[in-house]
Structures are given as structure tokens and as C-alpha cells.
C-alpha positions as a Markdown table, in Angstrom:
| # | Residue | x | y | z |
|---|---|---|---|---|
| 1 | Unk | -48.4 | -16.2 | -37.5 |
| 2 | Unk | -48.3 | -13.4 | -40.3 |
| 3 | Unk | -44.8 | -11.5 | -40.9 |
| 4 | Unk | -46.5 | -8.3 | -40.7 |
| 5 | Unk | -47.6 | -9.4 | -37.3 |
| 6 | Unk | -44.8 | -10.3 | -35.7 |
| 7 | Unk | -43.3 | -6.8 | -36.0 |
| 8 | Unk | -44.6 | -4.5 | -33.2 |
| 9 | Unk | -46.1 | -1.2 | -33.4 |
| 10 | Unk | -43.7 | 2.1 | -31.8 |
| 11 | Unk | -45.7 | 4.0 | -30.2 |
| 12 | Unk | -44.4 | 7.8 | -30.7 |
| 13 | Unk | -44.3 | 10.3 | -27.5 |
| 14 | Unk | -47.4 | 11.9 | -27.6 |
| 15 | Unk | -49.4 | 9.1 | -28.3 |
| 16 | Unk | -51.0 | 7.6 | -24.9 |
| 17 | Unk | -52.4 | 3.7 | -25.3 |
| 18 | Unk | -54.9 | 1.9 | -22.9 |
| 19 | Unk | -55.6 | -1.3 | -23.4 |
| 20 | Unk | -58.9 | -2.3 | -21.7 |
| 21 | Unk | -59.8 | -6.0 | -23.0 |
| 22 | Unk | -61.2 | -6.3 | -26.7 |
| 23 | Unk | -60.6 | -2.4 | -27.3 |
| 24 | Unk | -57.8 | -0.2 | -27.4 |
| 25 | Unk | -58.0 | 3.5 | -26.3 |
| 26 | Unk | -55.5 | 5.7 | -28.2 |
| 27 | Unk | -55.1 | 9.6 | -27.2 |
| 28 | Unk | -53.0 | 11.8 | -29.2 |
| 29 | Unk | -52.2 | 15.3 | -30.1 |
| 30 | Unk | -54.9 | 15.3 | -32.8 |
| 31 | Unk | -57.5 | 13.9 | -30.7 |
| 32 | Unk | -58.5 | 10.6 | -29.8 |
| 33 | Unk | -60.5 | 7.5 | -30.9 |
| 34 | Unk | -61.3 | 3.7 | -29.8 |
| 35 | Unk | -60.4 | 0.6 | -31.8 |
| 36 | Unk | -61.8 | -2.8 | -31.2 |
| 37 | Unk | -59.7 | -5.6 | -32.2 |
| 38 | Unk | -61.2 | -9.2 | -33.3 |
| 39 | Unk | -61.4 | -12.2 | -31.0 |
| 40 | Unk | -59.2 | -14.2 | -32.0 |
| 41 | Unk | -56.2 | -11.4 | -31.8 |
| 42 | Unk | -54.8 | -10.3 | -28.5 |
| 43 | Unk | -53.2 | -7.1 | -28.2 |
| 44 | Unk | -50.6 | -6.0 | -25.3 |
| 45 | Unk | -48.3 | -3.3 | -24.5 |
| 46 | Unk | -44.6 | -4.1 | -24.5 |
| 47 | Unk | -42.9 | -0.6 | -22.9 |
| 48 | Unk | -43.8 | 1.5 | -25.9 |
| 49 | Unk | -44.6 | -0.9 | -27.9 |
| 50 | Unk | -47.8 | -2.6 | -28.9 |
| 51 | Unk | -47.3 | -6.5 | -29.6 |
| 52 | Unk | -50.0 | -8.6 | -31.4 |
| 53 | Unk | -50.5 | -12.1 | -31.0 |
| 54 | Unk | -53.1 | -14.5 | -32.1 |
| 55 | Unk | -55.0 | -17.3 | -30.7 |
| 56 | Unk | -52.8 | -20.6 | -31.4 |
| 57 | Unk | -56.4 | -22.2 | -31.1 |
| 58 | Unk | -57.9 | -20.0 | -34.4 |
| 59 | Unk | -57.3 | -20.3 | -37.5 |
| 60 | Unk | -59.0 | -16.8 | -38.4 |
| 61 | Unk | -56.5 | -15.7 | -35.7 |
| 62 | Unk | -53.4 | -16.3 | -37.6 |
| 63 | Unk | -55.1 | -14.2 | -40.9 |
| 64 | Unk | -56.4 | -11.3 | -38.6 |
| 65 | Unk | -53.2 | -10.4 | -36.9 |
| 66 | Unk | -51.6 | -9.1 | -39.8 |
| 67 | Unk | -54.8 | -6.8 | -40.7 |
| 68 | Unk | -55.6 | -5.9 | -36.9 |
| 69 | Unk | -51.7 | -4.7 | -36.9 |
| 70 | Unk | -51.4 | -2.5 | -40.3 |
| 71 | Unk | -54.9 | -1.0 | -38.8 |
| 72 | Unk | -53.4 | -0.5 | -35.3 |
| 73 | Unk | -50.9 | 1.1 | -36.5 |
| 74 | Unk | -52.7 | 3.3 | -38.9 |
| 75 | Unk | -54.5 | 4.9 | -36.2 |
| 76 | Unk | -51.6 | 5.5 | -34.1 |
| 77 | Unk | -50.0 | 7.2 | -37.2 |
| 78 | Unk | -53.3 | 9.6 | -37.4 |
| 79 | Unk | -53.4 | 10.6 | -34.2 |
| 80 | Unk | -49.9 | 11.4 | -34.1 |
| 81 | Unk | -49.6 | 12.6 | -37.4 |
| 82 | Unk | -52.4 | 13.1 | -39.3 |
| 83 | Unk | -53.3 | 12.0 | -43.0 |
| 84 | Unk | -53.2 | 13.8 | -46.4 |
| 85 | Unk | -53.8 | 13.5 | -50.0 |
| 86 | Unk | -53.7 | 15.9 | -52.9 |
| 87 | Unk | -55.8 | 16.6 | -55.8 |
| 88 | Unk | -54.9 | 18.5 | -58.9 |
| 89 | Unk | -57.7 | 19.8 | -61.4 |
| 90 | Unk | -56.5 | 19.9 | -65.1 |
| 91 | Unk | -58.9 | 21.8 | -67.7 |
| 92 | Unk | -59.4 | 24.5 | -69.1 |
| 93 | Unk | -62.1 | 26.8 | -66.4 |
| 94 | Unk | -61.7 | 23.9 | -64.3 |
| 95 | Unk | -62.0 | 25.7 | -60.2 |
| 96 | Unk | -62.5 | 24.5 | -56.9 |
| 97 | Unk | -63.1 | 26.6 | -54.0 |
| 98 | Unk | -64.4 | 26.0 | -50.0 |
| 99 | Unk | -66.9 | 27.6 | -48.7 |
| 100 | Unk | -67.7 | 27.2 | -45.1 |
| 101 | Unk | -68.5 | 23.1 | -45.4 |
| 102 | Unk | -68.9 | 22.7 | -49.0 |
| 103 | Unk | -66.3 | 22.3 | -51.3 |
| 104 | Unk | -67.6 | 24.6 | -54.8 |
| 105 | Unk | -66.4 | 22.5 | -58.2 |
| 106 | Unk | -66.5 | 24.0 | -61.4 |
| 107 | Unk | -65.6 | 21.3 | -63.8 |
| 108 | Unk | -66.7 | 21.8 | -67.1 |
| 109 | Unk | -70.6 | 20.9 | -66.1 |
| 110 | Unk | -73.4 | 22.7 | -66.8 |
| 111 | Unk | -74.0 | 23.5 | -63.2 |
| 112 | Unk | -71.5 | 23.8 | -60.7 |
| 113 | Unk | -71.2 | 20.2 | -58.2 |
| 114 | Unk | -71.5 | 21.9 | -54.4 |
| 115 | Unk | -69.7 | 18.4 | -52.2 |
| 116 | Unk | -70.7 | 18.9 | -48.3 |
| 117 | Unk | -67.3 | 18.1 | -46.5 |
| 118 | Unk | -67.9 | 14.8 | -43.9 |
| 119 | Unk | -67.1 | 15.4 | -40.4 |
| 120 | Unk | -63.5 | 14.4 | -39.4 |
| 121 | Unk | -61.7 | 15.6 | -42.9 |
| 122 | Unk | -61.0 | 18.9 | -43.6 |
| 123 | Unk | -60.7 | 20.8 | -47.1 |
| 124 | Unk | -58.3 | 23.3 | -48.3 |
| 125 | Unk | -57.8 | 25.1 | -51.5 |
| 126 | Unk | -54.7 | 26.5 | -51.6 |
| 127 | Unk | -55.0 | 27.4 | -55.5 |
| 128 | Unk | -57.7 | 27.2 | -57.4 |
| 129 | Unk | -56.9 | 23.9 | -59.4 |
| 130 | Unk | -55.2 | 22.5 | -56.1 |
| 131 | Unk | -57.2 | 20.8 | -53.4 |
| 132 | Unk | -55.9 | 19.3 | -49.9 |
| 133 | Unk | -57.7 | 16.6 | -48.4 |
| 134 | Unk | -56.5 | 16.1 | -44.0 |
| 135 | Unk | -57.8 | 13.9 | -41.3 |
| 136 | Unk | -56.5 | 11.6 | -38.9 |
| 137 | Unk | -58.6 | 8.6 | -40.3 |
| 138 | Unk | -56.9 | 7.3 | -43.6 |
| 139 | Unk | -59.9 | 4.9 | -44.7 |
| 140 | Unk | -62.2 | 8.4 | -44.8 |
| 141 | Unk | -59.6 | 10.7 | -46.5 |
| 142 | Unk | -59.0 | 8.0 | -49.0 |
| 143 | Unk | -62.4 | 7.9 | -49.3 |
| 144 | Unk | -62.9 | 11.6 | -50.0 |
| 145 | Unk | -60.4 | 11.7 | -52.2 |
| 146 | Unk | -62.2 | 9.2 | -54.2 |
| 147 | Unk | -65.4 | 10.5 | -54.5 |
| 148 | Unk | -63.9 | 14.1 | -55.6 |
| 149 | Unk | -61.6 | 12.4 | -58.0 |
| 150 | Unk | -65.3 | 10.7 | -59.4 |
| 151 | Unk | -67.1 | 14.1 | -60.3 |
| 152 | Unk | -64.5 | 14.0 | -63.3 |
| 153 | Unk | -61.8 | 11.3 | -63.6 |
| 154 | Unk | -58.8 | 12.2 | -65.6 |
| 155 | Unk | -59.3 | 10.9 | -69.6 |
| 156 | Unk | -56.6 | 9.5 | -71.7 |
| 157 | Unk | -56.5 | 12.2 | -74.5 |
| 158 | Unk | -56.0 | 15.5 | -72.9 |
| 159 | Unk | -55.4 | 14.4 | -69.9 |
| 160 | Unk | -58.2 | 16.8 | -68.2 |
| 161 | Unk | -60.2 | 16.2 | -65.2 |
| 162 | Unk | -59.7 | 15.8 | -61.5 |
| 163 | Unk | -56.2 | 13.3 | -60.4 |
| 164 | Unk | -54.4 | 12.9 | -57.7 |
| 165 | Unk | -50.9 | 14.6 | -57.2 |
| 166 | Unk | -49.0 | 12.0 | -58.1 |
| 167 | Unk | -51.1 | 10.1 | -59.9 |
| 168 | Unk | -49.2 | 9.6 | -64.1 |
| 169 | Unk | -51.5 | 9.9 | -66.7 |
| 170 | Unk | -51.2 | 7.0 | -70.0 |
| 171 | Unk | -52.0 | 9.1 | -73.0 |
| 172 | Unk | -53.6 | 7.9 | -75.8 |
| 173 | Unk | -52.9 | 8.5 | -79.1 |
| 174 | Unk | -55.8 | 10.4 | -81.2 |
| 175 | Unk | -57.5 | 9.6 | -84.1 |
| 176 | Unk | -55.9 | 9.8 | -87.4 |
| 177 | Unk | -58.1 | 10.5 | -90.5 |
């Protein structure tokens, strides 16, 4: 069976989990959301702990347990915790602002880009070149993330554009004549 597997998954107070068959209910303080796990995984709870096992029969059982796990417990960690990521803007006139459910961009375009904010993430700007990305799912606020960082990506020479936080930069050297 995988090594990431075989380690089991601490629930933290807060977090309630029912297990009923191929789905696993988890309620937290940030709300709460249903998982289905693969057939050939088998999930139980151990005290306050969630164990993993696959089927010794399967050979897709002995791959999945590893992913079911590191998903498992990515959810437990968003309910209980939440998810974040941070984008800075670099450039000259370069804004962002939220309005309502649209995040307002001003990067350098002829227009400005007007994103509509998906259900389940929520936007701040606490500066004008600073944007915050939260949500308890971390697939979607990845996801986000991405698609703002897309409007502009950072370029090698100036370094201008939209990157994330901690995101390092290669510069280029310029042209020489």
C-alpha cells in the first residue's frame, strides 16, 4: 500500500465525520461538504482518526489510497481551517479593486478586465496592488488564483504583471546594442 496511506488523517475538534458507505460526511466550523471515496478504498474511523485502507484484491486500490488520503485530508483542513493565496500586482497603474461580486483589474489594458468571483471563494483587496483569495476548497482557490494570475503573468524584464506572493521572479538580462 502507498506510504502516504498508511499514515491516518487527525481529525481536529471541531470537525465532525460520518462515514456512511462510499461517502464521507464532514461538518466543520466553516461549513460542510460530502466526499465520495473510489471503490476500491475503504475509509473508517479510528477514535479521531480517519484510517484508509485498500482492497488487497485491486490493484487501482493500492494507487488510490494515497490520492483518496491527501484529498481527505484536504477537506478536513478546509473546513477547519480554510484556504488562502495571495496575489501581488507589479506595474506601474496597475489596480485591483472588489466590487460587490466582481473583482475590477486595471492592468495596463485598454479596457479594464471586470472577473465575476465563483461561488465558494471569496475576494479581498486589502491594497490596491494586493489581492486575497479564501475558500475552504483548495482545488477552486488554486484555481482562482490561476486564472487572475492569466489576465497578466509576470515577464522576465521588468518583472511587471500579476504573481503570486511568493512567487521569485528570473530576470532577464536586456538587449544590448
Amino acid at each position: 500500500m502507498s506510504r502516504v496511506a498508511k499514515k491516518p488523517i487527525v481529525i481536529p475538534s471541531g470537525v465532525e465525520v460520518n462515514i456512511d458507505g462510499r461517502s464521507v460526511v464532514i461538518k466543520g466550523p466553516r461549513g460542510a461538504t460530502t466526499y465520495h471515496v473510489h471503490e476500491p478504498v475503504c475509509v473508517a474511523q479510528d477514535g479521531n482518526a480517519l484510517v484508509l485502507e485498500s482492497s488487497p484484491r485491486a490493484d487501482a486500490g493500492m494507487m488510490m489510497a494515497g490520492t483518496m488520503r491527501a484529498l481527505l485530508s484536504n477537506v478536513i483542513t478546509g473546513i477547519s481551517q480554510g484556504f488562502e493565496r495571495k496575489l501581488e500586482l507589479v506595474g506601474v497603474g496597475y489596480r485591483a479593486q472588489v466590487r460587490g461580486q466582481t473583482l475590477n483589474l486595471t492592468l495596463g489594458f485598454s479596457q479594464p478586465i471586470n472577473y465575476s468571483i465563483p461561488q465558494g471563494v471569496t475576494i479581498e483587496t486589502p491594497s490596491q496592488t494586493e489581492i486575497t483569495i479564501r475558500g475552504v476548497d483548495k482545488q477552486l482557490v488554486g484555481h482562482v488564483a490561476a486564472q487572475i494570475r492569466a489576465f497578466r503573468p509576470p515577464e522576465p524584464y521588468k518583472g511587471k504583471g500579476v504573481k503570486y506572493a511568493n512567487e521569485r521572479i528570473i530576470r532577464k538580462e536586456a538587449k544590448k546594442k
